[in-house]
C-alpha positions as MATLAB code, in Angstrom:
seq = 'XXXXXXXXXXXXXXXXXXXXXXXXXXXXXXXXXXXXXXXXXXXXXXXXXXXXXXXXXXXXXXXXXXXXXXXXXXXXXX';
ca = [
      -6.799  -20.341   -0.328;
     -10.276  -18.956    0.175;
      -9.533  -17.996    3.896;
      -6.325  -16.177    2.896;
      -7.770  -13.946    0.388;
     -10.758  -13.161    2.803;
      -8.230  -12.625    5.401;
      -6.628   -9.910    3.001;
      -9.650   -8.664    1.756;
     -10.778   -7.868    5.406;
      -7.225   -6.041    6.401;
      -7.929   -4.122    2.906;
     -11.274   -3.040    3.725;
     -10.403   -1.933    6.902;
      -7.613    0.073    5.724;
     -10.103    2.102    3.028;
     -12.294    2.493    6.103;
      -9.589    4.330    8.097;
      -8.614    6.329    5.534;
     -12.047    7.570    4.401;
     -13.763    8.450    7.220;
     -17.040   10.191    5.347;
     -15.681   10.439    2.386;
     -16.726    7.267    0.515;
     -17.379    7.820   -2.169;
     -13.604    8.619   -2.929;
     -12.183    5.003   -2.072;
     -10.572    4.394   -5.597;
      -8.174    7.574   -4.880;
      -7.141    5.847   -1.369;
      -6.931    2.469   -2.788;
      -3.706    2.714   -4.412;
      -2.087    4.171   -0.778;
      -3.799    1.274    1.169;
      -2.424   -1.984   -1.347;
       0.799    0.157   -1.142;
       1.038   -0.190    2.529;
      -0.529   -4.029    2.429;
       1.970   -5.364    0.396;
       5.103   -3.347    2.478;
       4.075   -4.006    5.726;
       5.704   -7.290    6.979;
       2.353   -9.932    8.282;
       2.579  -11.646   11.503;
       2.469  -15.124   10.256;
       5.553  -14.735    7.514;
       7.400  -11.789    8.974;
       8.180  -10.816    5.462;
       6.738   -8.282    3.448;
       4.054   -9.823    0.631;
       6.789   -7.454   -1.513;
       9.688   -9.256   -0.582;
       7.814  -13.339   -0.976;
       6.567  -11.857   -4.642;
      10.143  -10.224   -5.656;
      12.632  -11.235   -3.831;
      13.961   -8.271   -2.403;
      12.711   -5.116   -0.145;
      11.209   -2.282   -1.609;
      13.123    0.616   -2.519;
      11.268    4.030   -2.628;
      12.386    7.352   -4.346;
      13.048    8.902   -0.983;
      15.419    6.136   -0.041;
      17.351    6.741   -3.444;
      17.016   10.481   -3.789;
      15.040    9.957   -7.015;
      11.973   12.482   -7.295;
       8.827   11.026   -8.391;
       6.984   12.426  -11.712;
       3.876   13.549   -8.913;
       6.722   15.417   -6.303;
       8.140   17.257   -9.714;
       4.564   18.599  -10.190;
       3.288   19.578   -6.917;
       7.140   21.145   -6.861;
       6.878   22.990  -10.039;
       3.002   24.199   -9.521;
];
């Protein structure tokens, strides 16, 4: 519904907001970071992640496996 996206749309927002501070005009580099922890942080009214209702299963990330990411190889490597 309308008041469920607004609702997300306002947690969203204030995550970019934390995460910027004065820096703006540099909210499409955070953006990715923020929807990241949106959609694997469990909400109040579901206690499931909005990962786990869309896939069907936790998320798994590359430190949890022991898989390096492509961006971990580089800043290792540099």
């Amino acid at each position: 519904t309308n008041g469920q996206a607004e609702a997300a749309n306002r947690v969203i927002l204030r995550g970019l907001k934390r995460r910027l501070g004065e820096t703006k005009g540099k909210w499409t580099e955070e953006l990715h970071s923020v929807l990241w922890f949106y959609r694997t942080t469990p909400h109040s009214t579901t206690r499931e992640t909005p990962f786990r209702l869309t896939y069907g299963t936790e998320v798994v990330i590359p430190v949890e496996t022991g898989a390096s990411s492509f961006k971990a190889e580089i800043l290792v490597e540099g």
